[in-house]
C-alpha positions as a Markdown table, in Angstrom:
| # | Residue | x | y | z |
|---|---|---|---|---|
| 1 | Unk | 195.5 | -37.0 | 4.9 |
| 2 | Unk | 193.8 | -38.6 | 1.8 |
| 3 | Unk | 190.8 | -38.9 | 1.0 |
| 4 | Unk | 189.3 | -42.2 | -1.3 |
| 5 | Unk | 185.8 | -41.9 | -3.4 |
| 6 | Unk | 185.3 | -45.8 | -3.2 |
| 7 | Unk | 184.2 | -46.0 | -6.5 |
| 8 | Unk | 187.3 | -45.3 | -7.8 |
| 9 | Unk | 189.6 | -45.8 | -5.1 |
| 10 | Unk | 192.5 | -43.2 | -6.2 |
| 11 | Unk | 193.7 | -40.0 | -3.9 |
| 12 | Unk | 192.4 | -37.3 | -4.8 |
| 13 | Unk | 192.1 | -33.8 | -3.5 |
| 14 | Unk | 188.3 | -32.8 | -2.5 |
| 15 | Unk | 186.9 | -29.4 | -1.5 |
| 16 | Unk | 183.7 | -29.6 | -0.3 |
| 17 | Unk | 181.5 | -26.4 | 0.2 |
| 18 | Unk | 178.5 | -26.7 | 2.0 |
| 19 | Unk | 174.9 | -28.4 | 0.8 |
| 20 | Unk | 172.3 | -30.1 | 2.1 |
| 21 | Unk | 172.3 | -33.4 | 1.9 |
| 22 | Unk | 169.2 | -36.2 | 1.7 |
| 23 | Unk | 171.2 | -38.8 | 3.5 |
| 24 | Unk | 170.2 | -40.7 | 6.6 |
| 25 | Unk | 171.1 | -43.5 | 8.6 |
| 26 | Unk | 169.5 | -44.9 | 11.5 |
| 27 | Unk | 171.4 | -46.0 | 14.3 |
| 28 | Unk | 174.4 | -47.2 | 12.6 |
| 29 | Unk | 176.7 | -45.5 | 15.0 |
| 30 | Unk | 178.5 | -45.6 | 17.7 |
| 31 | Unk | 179.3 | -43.5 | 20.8 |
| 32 | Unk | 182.5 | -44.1 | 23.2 |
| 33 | Unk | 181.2 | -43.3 | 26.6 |
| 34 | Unk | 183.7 | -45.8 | 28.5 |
| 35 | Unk | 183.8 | -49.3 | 28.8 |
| 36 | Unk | 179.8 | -49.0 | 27.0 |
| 37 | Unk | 178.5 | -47.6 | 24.1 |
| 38 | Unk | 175.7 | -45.3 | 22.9 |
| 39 | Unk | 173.7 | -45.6 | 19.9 |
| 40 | Unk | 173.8 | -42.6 | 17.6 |
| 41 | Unk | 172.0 | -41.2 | 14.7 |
| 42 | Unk | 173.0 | -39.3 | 11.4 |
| 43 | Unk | 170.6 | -37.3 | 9.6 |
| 44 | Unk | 172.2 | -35.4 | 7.0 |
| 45 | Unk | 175.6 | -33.3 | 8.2 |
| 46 | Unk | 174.3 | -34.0 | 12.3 |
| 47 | Unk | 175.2 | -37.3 | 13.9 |
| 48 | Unk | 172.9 | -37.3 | 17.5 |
| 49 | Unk | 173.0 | -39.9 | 20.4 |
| 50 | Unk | 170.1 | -41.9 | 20.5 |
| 51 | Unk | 169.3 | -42.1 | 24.5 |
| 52 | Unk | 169.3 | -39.7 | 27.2 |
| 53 | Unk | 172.7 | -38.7 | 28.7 |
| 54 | Unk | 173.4 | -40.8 | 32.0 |
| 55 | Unk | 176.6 | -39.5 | 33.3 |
| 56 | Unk | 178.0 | -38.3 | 36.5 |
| 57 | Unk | 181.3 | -37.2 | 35.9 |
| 58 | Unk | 182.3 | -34.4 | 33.5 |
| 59 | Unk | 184.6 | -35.3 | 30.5 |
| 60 | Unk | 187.7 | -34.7 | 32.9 |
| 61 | Unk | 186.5 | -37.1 | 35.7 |
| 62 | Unk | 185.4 | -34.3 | 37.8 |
| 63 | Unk | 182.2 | -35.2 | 39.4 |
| 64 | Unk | 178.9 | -33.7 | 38.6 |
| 65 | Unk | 177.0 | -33.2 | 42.1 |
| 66 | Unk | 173.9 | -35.1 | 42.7 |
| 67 | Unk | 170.9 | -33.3 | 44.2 |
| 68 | Unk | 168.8 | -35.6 | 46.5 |
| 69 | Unk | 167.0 | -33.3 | 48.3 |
| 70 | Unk | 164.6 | -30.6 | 47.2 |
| 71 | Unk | 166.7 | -28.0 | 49.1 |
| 72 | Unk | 170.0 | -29.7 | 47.6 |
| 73 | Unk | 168.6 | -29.2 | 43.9 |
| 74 | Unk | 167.2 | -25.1 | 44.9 |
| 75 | Unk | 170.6 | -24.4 | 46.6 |
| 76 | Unk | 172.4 | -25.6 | 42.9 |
| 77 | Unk | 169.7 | -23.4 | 41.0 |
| 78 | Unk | 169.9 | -20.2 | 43.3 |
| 79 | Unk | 174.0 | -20.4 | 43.3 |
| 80 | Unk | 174.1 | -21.3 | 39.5 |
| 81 | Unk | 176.0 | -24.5 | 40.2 |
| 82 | Unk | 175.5 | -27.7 | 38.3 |
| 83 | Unk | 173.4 | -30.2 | 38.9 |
| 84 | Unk | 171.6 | -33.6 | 38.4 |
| 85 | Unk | 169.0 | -36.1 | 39.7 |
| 86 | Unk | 166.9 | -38.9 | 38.6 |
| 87 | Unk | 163.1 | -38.4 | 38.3 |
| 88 | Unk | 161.3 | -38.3 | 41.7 |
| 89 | Unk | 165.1 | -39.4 | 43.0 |
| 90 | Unk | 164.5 | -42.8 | 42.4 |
| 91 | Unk | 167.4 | -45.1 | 40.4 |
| 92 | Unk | 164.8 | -47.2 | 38.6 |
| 93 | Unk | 163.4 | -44.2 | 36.7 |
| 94 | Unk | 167.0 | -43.0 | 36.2 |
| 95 | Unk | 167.7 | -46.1 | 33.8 |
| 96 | Unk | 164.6 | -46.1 | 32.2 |
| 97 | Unk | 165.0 | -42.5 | 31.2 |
| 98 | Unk | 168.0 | -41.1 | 31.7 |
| 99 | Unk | 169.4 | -38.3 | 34.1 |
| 100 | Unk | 167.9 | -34.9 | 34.7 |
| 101 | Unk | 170.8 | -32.4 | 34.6 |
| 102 | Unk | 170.2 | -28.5 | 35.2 |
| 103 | Unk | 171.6 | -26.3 | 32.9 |
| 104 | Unk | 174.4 | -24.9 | 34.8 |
| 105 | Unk | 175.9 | -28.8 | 34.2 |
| 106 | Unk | 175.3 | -28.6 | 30.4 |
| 107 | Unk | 176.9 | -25.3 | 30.0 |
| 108 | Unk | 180.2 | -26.2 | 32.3 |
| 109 | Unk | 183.3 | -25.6 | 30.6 |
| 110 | Unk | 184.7 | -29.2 | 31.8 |
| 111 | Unk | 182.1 | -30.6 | 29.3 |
| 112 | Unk | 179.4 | -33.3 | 29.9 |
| 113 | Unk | 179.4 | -34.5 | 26.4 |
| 114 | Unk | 182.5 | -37.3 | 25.3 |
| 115 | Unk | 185.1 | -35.9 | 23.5 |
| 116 | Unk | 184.2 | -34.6 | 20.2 |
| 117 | Unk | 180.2 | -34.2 | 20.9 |
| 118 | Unk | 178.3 | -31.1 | 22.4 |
| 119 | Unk | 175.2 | -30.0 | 23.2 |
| 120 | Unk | 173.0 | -28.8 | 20.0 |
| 121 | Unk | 172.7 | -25.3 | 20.0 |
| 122 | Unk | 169.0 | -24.2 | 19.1 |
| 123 | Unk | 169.7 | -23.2 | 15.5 |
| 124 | Unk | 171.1 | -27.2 | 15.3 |
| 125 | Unk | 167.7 | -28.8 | 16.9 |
| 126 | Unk | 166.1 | -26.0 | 14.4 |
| 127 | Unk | 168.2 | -27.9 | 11.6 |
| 128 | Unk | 167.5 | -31.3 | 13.2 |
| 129 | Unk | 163.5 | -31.0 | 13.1 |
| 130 | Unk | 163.5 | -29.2 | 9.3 |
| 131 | Unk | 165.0 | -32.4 | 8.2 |
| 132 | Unk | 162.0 | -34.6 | 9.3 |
| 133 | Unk | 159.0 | -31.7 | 8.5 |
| 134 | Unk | 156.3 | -31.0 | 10.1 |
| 135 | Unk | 155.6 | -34.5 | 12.1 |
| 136 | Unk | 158.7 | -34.5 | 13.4 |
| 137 | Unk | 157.6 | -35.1 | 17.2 |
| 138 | Unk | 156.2 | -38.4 | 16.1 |
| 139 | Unk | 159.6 | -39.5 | 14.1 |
| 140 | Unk | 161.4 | -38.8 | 17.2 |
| 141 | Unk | 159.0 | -40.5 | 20.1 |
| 142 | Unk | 159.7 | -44.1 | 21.4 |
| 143 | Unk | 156.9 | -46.6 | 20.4 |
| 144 | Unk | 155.9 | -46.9 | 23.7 |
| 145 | Unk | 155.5 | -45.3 | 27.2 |
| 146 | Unk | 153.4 | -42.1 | 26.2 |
| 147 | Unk | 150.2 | -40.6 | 27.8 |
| 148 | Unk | 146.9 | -41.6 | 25.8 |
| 149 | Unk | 149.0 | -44.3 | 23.7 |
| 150 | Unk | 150.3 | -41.1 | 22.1 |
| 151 | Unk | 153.5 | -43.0 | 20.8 |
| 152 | Unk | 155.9 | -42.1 | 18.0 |
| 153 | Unk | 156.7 | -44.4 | 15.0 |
| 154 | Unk | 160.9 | -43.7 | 16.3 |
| 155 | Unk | 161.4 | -43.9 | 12.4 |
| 156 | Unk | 164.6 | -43.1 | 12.9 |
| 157 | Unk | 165.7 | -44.9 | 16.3 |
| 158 | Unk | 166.1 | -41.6 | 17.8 |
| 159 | Unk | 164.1 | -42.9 | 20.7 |
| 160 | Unk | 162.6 | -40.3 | 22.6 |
| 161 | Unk | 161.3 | -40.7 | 26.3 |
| 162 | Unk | 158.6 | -38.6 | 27.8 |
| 163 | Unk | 161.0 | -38.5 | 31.1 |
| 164 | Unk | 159.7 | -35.6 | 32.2 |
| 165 | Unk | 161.0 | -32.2 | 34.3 |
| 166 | Unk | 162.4 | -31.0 | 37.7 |
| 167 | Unk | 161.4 | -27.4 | 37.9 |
| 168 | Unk | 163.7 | -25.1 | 39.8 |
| 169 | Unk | 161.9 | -25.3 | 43.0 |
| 170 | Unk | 162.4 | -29.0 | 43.2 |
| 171 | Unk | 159.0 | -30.3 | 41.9 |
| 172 | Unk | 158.7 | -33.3 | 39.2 |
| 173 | Unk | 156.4 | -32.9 | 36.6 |
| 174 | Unk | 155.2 | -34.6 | 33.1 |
| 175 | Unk | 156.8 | -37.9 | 32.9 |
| 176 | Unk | 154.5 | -40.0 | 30.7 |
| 177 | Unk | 153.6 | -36.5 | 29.1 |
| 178 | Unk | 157.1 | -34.6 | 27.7 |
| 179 | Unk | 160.3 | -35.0 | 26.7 |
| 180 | Unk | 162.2 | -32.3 | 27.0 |
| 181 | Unk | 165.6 | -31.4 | 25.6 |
| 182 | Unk | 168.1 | -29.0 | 26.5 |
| 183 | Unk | 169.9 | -26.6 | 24.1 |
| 184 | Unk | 173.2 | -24.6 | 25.1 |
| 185 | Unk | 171.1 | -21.3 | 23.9 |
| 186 | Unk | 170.4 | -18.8 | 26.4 |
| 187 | Unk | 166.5 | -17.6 | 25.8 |
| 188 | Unk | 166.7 | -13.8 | 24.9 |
| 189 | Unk | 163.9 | -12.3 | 26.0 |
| 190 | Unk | 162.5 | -15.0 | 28.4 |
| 191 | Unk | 160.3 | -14.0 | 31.1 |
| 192 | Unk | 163.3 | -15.6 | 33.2 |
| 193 | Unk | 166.2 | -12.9 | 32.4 |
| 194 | Unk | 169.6 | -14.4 | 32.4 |
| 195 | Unk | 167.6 | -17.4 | 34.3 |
| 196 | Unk | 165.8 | -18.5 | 31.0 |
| 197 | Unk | 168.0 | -21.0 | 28.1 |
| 198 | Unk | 166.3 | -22.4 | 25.5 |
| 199 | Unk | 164.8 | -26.2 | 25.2 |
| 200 | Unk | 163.0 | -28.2 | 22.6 |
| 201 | Unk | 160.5 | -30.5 | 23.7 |
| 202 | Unk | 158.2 | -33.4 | 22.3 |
| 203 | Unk | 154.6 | -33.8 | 23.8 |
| 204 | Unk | 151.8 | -36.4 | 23.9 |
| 205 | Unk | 149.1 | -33.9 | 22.8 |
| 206 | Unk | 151.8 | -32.8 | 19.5 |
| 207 | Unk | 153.2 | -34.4 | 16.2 |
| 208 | Unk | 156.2 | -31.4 | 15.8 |
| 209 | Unk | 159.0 | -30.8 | 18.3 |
| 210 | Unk | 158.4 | -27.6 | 20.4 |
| 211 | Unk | 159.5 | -24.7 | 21.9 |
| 212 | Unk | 158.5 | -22.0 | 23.9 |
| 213 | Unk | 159.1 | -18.8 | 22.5 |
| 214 | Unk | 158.6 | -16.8 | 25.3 |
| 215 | Unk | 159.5 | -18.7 | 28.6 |
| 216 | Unk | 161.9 | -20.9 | 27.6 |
| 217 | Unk | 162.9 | -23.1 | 30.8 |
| 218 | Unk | 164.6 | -21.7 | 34.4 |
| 219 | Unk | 168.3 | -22.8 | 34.0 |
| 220 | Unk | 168.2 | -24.4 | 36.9 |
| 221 | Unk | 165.4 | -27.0 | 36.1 |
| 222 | Unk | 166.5 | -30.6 | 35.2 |
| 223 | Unk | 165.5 | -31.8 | 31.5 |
| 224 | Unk | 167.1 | -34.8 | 29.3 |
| 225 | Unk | 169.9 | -34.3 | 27.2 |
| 226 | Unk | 171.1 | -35.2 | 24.0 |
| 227 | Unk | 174.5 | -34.7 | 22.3 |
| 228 | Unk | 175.2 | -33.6 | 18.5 |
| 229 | Unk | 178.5 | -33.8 | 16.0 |
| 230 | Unk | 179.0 | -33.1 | 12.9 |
| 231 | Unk | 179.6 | -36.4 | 11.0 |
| 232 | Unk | 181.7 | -37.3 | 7.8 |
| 233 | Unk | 180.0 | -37.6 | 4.7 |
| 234 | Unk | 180.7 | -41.1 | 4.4 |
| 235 | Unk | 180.7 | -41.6 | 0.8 |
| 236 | Unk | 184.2 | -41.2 | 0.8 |
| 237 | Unk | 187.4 | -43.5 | 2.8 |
| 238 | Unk | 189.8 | -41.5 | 5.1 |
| 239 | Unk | 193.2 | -42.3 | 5.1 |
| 240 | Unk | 194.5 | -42.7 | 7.7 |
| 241 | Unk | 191.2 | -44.2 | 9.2 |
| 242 | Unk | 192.1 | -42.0 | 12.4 |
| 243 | Unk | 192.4 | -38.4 | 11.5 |
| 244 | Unk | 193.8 | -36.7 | 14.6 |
| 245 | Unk | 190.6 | -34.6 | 14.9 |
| 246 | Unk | 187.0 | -34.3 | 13.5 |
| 247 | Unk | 187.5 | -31.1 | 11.6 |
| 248 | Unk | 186.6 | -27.7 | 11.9 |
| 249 | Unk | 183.0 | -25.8 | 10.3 |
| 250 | Unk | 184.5 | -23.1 | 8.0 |
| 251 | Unk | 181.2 | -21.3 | 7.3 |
| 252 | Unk | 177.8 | -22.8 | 8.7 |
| 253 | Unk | 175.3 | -21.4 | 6.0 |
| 254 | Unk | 173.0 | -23.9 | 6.6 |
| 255 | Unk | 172.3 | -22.9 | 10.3 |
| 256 | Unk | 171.9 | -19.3 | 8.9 |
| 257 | Unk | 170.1 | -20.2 | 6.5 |
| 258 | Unk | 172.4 | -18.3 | 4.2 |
| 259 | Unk | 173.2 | -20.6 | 1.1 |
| 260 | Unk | 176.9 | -20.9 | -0.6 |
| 261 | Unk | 177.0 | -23.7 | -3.1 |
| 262 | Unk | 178.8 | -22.0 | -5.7 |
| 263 | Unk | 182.2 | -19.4 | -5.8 |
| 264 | Unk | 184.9 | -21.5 | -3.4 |
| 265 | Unk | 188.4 | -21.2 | -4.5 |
| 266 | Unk | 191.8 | -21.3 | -2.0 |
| 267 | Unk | 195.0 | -20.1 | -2.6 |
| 268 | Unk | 198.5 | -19.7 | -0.8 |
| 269 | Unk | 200.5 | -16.7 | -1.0 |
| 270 | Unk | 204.2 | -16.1 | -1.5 |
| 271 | Unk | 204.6 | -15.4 | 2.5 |
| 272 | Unk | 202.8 | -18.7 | 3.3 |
| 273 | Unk | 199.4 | -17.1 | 4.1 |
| 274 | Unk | 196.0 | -19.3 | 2.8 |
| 275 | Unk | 193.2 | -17.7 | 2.0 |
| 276 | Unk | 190.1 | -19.2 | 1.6 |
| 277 | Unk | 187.0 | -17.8 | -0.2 |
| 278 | Unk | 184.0 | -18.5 | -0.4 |
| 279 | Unk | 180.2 | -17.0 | -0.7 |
| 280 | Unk | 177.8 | -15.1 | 1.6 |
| 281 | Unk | 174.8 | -15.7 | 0.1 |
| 282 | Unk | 171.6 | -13.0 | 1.5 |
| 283 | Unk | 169.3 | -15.6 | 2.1 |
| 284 | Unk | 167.1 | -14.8 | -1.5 |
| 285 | Unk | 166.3 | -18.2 | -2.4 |
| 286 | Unk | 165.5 | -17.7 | -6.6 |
| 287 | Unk | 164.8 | -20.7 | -8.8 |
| 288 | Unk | 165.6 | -23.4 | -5.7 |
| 289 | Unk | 168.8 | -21.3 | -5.3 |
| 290 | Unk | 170.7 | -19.4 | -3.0 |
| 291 | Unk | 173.2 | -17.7 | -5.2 |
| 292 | Unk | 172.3 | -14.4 | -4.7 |
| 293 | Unk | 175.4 | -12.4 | -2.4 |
| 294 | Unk | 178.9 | -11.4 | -2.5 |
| 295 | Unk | 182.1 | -13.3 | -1.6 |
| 296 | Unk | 184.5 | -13.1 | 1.6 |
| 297 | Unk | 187.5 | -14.4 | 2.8 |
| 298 | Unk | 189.4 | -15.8 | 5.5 |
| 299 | Unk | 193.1 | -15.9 | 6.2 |
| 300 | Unk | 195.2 | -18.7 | 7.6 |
| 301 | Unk | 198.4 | -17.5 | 9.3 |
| 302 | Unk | 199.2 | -21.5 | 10.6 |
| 303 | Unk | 198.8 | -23.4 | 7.6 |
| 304 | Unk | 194.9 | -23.8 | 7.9 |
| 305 | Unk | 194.7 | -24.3 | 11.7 |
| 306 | Unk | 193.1 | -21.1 | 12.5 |
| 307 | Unk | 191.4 | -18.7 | 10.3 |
| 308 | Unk | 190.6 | -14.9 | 10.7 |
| 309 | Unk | 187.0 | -13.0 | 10.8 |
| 310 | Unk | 185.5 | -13.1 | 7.6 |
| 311 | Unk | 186.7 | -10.3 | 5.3 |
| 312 | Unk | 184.4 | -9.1 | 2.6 |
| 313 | Unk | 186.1 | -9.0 | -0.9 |
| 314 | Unk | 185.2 | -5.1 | -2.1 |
| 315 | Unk | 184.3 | -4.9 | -5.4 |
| 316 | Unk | 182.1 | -8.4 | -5.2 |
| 317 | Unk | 180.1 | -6.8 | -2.6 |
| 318 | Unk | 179.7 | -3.5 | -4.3 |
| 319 | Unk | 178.4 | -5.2 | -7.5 |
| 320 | Unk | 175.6 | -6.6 | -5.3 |
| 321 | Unk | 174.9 | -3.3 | -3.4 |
| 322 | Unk | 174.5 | -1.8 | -6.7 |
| 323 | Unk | 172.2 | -4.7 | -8.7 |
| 324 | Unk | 170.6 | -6.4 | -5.6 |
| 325 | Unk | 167.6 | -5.1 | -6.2 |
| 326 | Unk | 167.4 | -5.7 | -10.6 |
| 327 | Unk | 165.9 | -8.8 | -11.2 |
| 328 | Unk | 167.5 | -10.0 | -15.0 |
| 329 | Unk | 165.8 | -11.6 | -17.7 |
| 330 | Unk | 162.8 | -13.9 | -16.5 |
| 331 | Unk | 163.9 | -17.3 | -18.3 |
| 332 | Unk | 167.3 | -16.8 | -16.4 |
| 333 | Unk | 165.9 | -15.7 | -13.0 |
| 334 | Unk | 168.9 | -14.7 | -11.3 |
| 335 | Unk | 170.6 | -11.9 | -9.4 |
| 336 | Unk | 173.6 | -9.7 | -10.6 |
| 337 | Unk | 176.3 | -10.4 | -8.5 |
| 338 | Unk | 180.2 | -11.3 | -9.0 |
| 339 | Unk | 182.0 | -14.4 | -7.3 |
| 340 | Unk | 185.5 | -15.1 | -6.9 |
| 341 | Unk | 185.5 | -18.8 | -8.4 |
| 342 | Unk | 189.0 | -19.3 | -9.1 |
| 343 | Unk | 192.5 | -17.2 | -7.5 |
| 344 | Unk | 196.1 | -18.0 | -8.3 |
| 345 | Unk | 199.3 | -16.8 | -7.2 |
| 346 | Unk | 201.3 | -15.7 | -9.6 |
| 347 | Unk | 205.4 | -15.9 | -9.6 |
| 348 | Unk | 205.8 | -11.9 | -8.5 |
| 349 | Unk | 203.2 | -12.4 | -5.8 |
| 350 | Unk | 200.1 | -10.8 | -7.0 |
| 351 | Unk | 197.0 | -12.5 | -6.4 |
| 352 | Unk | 195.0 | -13.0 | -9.7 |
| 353 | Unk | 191.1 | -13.4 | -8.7 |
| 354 | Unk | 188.6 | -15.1 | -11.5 |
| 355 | Unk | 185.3 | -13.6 | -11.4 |
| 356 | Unk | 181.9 | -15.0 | -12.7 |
| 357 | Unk | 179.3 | -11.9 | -13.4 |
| 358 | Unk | 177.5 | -13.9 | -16.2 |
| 359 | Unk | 180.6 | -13.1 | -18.4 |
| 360 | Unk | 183.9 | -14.2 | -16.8 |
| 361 | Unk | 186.0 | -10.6 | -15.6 |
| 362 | Unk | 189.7 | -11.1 | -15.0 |
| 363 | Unk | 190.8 | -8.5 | -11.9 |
| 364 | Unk | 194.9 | -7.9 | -11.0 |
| 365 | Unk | 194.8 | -7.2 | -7.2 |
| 366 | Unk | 197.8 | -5.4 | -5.9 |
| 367 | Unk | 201.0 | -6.7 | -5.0 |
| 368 | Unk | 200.7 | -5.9 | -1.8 |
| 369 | Unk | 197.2 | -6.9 | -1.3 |
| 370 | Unk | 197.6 | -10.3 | 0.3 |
| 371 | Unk | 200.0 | -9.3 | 3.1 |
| 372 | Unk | 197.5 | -6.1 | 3.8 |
């Protein structure tokens, strides 16, 4: 597969580490559900859909069971079976807003999201919100149909409808008032046990997207759902148009928080192993950076289809143990550390590992050490 910078319109070869980007486009996408199609959103490295989910089948053409009874929708919480209804069972609020799924249907292995989508993890709607700052709520909201004419500016089409809750025991609640969101996080902690995951929600009385830190939400209460993918960074043509799959995330750093925009290099050694490398950083932001850390690695036995645990790369991490805490000269403000930025293979099948530590430092690893 090739990869074009239209500008220039020649193959070239791109590695891409991690960044954030200040890129968004509104509604521009598009969703294959079937025979119709969903509106999406990209903000940054996330593309969302930009309506509730209003399925009844999972991904395989299994059907997802329809609770139309208070007893019905208790039996699915108490058994841990998946579930889903329309507000106050009534079709005409189930197009308006969406369906109500419990959680037991958003975290089935068959999958309610199309092919190539999932639900956002809580770390991702973490991600999601950061991008918009603190008045996120009011991005998000739909212009109309909120308590108090407490409507959102949708600035971004993402269209958010207060439709509302089904609590575990069957009762309907806050439509007009919330929109609440799913996450596939289990709640640690929650007042629930193993019964609480995790949700975001938007509110009439707020301008942020919530949570609630203690509680969380029963998983077998019914709440909206949205579905999240990472998207292509489209300033760039792939050839051919149709990869044969959407890629894999190496190293998230930027739902850790963890930065690594500098010291990536990949090599493959004499046996046919890759290894990639590429930097932890500990999270020290210094002068709008995050290069303060140590590198790792990861090995590829299948030609880059599947990588091992991360490996930490010994004597980078030891020169951080040892200087993490010295602070150099103030006009550089940075950290002693030492990055792998470049490795080579050479002809007798050493690996030969370029090193930046302010001065560059030239290490000869052992024969042996690739196939270890």
């Amino acid at each position: 597969m090739t990869i074009k910078r239209r500008e220039f319109m020649k193959p070239i070869l791109i590695v891409l580490s991690l960044f954030t980007l200040t890129l968004c486009s509104y509604g521009d996408g598009r969703m294959n559900t079937g025979p119709e199609s969903t509106k999406t959103v990209k903000m940054d490295l996330q593309e969302w859909t930009a309506q509730n989910l209003d399925v009844s089948v999972f991904r395989n053409g299994d059907p997802i069971p329809q609770a139309k009874t208070d007893g019905e929708w208790r039996k699915a919480a108490i058994e841990g079976k998946p579930a889903w209804c329309c507000y106050n069972n009534d079709p005409e609020l189930g197009k308006k807003y969406g369906k109500l799924y419990n959680w037991y249907a958003i975290d089935d292995p068959r999958g309610i999201c199309p092919e190539g989508w999932h639900i956002p993890s809580s770390e991702e709607w973490d991600i999601f919100a950061r991008s918009l700052g603190k008045d996120a709520g009011t991005q998000l909201k739909s212009t109309r149909g909120w308590k108090e004419n407490s409507n959102g500016s949708d600035s971004i089409h993402f269209a958010a409808l207060p439709a509302g809750v089904r609590y575990h025991s069957g009762m309907f609640d806050d439509i007009g008032e919330y929109a609440h969101f799913w996450t596939s996080s289990e709640k640690k902690g929650s007042w629930f046990g193993k019964q609480g995951a995790s949700h975001r929600y938007l509110s009439y009385r707020e301008t942020s997207v919530g949570e609630n830190p203690i509680t969380g939400f029963r998983k077998g209460s019914g709440i909206s759902v949205r579905c999240v993918r990472r998207r292509w960074y489209d300033v760039y043509d792939i050839n051919p148009s149709t990869p044969p799959n959407q890629g894999f995330l190496f190293v998230d750093h930027e739902a850790t928080g963890r930065s690594g925009h500098v010291g990536n290099a990949i090599t493959e050694c004499k046996n046919g192993d890759i290894l990639a490398f590429y930097v932890n950083g500990s999270g020290i932001l210094w002068a709008g950076h995050g290069a303060a850390g140590w590198t790792e690695y990861k090995r590829s036995t299948d030609g880059g289809k599947t990588w091992s645990e991360p490996i930490v790369f010994d004597y980078s991490k030891k020169v951080w143990d040892e200087n993490k805490d010295i602070i150099e000269e103030y006009s550089f403000t940075s950290y002693c550390n030492a990055y792998v930025t470049s490795v080579i293979t050479a002809p007798n099948g050493n690996l030969i590992a370029f090193l930046s530590r302010r001065l560059p430092i030239l290490i000869i690893l052992p024969k042996n050490w690739a196939h270890s």
